[in-house]
C-alpha positions as a printed NumPy array, in Angstrom:
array([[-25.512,  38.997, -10.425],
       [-24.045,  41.911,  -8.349],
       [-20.496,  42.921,  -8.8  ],
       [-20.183,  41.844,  -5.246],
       [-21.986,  38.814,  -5.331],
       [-19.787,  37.863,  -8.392],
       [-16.487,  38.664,  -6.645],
       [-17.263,  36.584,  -3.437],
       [-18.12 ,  33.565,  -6.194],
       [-14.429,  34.169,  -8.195],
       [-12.856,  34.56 ,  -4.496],
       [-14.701,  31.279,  -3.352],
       [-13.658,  29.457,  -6.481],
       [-10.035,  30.579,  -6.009],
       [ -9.895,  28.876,  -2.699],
       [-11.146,  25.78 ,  -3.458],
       [ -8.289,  25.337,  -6.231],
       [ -5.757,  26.259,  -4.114],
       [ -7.186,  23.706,  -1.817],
       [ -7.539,  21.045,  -3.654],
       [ -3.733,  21.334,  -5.004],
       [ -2.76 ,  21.342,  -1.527],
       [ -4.659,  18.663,  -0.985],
       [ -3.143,  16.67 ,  -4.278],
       [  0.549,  18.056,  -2.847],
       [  0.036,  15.946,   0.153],
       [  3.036,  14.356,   1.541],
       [  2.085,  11.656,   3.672],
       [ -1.463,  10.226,   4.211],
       [ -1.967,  11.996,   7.857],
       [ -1.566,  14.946,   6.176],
       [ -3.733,  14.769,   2.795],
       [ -6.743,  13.3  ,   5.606],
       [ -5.872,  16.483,   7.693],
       [ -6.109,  18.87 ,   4.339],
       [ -9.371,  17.031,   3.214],
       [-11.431,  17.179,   6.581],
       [-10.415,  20.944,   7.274],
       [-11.553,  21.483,   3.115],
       [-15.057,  19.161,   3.589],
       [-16.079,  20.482,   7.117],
       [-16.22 ,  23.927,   6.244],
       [-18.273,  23.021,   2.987],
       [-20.571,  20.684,   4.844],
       [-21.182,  23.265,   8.046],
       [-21.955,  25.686,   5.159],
       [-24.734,  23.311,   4.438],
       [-25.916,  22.23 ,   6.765],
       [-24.925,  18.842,   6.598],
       [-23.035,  16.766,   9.455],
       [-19.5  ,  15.465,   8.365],
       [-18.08 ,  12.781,  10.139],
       [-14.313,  11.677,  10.113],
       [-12.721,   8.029,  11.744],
       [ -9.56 ,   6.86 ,  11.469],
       [ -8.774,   3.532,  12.524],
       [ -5.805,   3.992,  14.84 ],
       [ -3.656,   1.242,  13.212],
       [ -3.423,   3.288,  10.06 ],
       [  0.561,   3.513,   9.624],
       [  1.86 ,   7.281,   9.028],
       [  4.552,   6.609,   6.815],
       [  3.051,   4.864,   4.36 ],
       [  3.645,   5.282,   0.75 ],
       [  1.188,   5.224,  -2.182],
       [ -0.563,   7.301,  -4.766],
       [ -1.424,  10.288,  -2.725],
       [ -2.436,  12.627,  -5.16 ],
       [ -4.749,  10.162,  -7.164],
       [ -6.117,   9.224,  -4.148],
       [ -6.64 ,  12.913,  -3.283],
       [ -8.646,  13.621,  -6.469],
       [-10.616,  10.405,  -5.994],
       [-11.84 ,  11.687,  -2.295],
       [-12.859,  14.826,  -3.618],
       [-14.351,  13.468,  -6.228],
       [-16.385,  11.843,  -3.671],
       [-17.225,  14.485,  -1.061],
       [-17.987,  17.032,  -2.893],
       [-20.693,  14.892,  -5.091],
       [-22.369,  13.443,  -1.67 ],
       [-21.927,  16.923,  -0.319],
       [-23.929,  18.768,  -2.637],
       [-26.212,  16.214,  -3.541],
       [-26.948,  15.452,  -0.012],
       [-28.633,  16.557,   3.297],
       [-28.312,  15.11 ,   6.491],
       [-25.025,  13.306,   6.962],
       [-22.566,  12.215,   5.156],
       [-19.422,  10.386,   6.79 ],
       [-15.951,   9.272,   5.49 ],
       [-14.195,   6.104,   6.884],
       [-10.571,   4.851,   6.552],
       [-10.267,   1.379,   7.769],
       [ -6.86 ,  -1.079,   7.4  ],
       [ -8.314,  -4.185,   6.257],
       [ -4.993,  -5.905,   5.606],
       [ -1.569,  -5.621,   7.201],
       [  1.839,  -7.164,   6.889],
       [  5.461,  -6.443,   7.258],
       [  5.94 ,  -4.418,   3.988],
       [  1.894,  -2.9  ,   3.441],
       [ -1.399,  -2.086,   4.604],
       [ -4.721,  -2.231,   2.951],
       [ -7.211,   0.878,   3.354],
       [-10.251,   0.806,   2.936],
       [-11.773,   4.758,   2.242],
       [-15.469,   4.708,   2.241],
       [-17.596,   7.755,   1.32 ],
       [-21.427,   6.67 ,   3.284],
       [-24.197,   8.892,   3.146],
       [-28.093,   7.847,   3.448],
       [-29.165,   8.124,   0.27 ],
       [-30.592,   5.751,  -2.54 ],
       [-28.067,   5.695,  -5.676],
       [-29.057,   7.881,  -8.447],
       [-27.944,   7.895, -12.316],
       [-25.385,  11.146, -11.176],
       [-23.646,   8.792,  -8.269],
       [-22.986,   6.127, -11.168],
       [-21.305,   8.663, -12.966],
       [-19.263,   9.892, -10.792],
       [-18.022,   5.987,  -9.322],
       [-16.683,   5.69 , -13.1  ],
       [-14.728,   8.3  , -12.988],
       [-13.376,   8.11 ,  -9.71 ],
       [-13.214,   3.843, -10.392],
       [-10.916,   4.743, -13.368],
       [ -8.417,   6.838, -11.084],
       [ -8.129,   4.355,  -8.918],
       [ -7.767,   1.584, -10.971],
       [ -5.001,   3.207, -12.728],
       [ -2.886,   2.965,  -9.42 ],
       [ -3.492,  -0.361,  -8.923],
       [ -6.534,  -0.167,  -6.478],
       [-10.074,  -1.086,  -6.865],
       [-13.311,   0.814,  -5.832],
       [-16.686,  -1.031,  -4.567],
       [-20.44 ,   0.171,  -4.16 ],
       [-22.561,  -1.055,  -1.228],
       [-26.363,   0.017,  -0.509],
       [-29.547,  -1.324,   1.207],
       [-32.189,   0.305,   3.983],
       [-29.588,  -0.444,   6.404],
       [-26.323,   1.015,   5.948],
       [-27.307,   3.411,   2.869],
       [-24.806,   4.415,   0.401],
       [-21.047,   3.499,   0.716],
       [-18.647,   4.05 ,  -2.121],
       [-15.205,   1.685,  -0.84 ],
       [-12.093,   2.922,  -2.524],
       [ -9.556,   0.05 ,  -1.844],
       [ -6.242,   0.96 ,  -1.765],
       [ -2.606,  -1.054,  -0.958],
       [  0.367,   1.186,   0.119],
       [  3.568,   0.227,   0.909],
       [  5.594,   0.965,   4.063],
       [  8.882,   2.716,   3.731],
       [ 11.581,  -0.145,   2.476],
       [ 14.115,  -0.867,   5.21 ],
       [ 17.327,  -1.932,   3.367],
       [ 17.771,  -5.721,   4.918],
       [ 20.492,  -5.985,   7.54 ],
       [ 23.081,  -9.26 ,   7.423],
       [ 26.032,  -9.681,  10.255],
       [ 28.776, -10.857,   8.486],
       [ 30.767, -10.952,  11.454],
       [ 28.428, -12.709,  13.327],
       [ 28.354, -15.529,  10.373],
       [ 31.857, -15.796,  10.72 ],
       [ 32.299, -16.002,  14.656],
       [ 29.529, -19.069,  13.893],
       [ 31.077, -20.835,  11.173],
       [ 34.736, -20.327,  12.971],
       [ 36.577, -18.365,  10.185],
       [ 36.828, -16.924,   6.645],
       [ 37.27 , -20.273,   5.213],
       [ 33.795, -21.685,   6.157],
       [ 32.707, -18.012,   5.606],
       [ 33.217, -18.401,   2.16 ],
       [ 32.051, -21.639,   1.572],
       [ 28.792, -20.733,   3.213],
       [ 28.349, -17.924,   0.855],
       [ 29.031, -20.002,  -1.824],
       [ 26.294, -22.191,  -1.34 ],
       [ 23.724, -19.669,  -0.144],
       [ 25.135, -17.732,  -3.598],
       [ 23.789, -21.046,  -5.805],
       [ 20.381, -21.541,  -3.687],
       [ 19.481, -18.066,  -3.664],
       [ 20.477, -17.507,  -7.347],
       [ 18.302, -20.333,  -8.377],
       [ 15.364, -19.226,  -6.025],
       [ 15.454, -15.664,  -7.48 ],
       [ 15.722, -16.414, -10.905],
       [ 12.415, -18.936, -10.661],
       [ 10.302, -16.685,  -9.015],
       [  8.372, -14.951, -11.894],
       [  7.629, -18.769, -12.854],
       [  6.044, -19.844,  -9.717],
       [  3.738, -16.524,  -9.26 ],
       [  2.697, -17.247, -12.96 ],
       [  1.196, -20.552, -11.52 ],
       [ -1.918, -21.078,  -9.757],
       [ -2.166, -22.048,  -6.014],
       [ -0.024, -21.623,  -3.266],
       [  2.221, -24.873,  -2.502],
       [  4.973, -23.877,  -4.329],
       [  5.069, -20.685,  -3.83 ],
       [  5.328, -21.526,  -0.242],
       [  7.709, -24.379,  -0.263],
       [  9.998, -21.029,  -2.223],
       [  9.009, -18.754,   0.907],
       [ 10.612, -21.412,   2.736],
       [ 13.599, -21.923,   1.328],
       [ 14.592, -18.534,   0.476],
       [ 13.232, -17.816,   4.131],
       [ 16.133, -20.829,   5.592],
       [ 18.767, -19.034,   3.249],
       [ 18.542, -15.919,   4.861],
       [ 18.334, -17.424,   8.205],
       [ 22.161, -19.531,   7.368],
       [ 23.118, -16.049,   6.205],
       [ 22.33 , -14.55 ,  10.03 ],
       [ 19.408, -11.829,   8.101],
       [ 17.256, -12.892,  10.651],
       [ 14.584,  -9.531,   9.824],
       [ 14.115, -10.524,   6.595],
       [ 13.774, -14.01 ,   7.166],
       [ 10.952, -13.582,   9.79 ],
       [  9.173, -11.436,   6.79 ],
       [  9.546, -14.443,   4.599],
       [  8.103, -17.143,   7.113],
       [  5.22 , -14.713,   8.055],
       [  4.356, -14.236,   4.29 ],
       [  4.226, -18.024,   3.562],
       [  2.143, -18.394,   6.725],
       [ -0.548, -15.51 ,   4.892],
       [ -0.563, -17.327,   2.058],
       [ -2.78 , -20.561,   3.791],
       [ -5.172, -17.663,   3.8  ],
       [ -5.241, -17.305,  -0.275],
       [ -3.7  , -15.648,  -2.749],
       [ -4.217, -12.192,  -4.049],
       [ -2.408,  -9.551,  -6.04 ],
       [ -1.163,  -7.548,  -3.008],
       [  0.296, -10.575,  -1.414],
       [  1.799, -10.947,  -4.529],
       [  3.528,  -7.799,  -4.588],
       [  4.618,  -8.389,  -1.401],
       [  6.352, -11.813,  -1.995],
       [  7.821,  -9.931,  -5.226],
       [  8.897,  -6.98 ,  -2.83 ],
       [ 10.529,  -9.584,  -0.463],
       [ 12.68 , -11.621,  -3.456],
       [ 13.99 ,  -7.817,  -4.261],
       [ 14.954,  -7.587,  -0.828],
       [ 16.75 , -11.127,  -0.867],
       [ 18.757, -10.17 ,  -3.387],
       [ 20.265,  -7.111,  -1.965],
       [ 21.158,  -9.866,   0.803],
       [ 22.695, -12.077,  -2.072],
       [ 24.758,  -9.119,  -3.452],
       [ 25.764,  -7.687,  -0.097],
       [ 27.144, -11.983,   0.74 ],
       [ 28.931, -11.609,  -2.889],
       [ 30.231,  -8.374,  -1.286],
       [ 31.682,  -9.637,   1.569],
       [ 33.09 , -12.642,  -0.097],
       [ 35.322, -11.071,  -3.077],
       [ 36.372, -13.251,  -6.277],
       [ 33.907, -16.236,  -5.679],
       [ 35.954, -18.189,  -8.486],
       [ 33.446, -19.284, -10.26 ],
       [ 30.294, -18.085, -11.898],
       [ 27.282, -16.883, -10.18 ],
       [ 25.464, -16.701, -12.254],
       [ 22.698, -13.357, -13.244]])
């Protein structure tokens, strides 16, 4: 090979490290999609091929998750349909599940091609990322739609430290007296509650986990954090939909939350005068 010819190649190479660590530097998931379709349309118009890029809309932009992984895993992706490919090849990011604390993304890879033994290859690798941060990854072909890798992904959205008036609760209950009492009882339900959780996600099925939502949900409603109540009630509505591990998470996400409500009541209260309990 030429001198030249063998500096553009080391030069070329160069780039596409530095790229891809920008890429797996990537602070927020606007900007690592950003970083990967300036990378992947360069390499596809230098091929020939036809990249396309959507974004559903209702992605959030201040989500948090496994960036990098999910950097690597894209790549991964691209750059195997890329230069294994002609025509076009397409990626999609689609929220396929939504709630108060995290959304659902679905990031498919589709190109037009039957699967061959070098695709399977690189889905293990890339399925063995993803799985290691908690997400799955599917395969889907026929005639139809061709070939769509689906790399599933949950991310959270940033934690907003629950809110409780205290004043408020007092103007309602008429005093510091009642005040206290209140909190005392809330202290016992919500103590209980708390402490059984880990119990009830260990069963099966979703009755008792929602008659908890419920309760814990009424707590914080006595306790005037209205927010975090709503996120309780609207989680033990989701579950009449089914169980799954991101649900989960959330419910486990919401008890963590309940008890910074339980600590802040403690707080407020002083010496209770009698044991709490953990």
């Amino acid at each position: 090979m030429p001198l030249l010819h063998r500096i553009a190649a080391w030069w070329k190479a160069r780039g596409n490290v530095a790229s891809q660590r920008r890429i797996e530097a990537s602070d927020s998931l606007p900007q690592l999609l950003g970083r990967i379709g300036r990378r992947y349309a360069q390499d596809a118009l230098a091929r020939g091929i036809r990249l396309g890029f959507e974004i559903d809309p209702a992605l959030a932009g201040d989500l948090q998750g496994s960036f990098s992984t999910l950097g690597r895993a894209l790549s991964l992706l691209l750059e195997h349909a890329l230069h294994a490919r002609g025509g076009h090849v397409a990626l999609h990011v689609d929220v396929v599940g939504d709630d108060a604390g995290t959304q659902i993304v679905h990031f498919t890879v589709a190109d037009e091609h039957h699967p061959t033994a070098d695709d399977h290859a690189c889905l293990d690798e890339v399925a063995g990322m993803i799985a290691a941060v908690g997400g799955v990854v599917h395969r889907e072909w026929d005639t139809d739609i061709g070939n769509r890798i689906i790399v599933e992904l949950a991310f959270e959205r940033p934690r907003v430290p629950p809110r409780i008036d205290v004043d408020a609760l007092r103007s309602t209950l008429g005093g510091e007296h009642a005040l206290r009492e209140v909190i005392v009882a809330l202290d016992r339900a919500l103590s209980s509650d708390l402490a059984g959780l880990g119990a009830l996600l260990g069963e099966p099925g979703i009755v008792h986990l929602q008659a908890w939502l419920h309760r814990v949900s009424g707590a914080l409603g006595m306790a005037e954090a209205t927010e975090l109540s709503c996120v309780g009630l609207a989680l033990e509505r989701e579950l009449e939909q089914g169980r799954h591990r991101y649900l989960d998470q959330a419910i486990i996400r919401f008890a963590d939350d309940a008890g910074q409500v339980l600590q802040a009541l403690r707080e407020h209260a002083g010496p209770m005068g009698y044991s709490s309990g953990p």
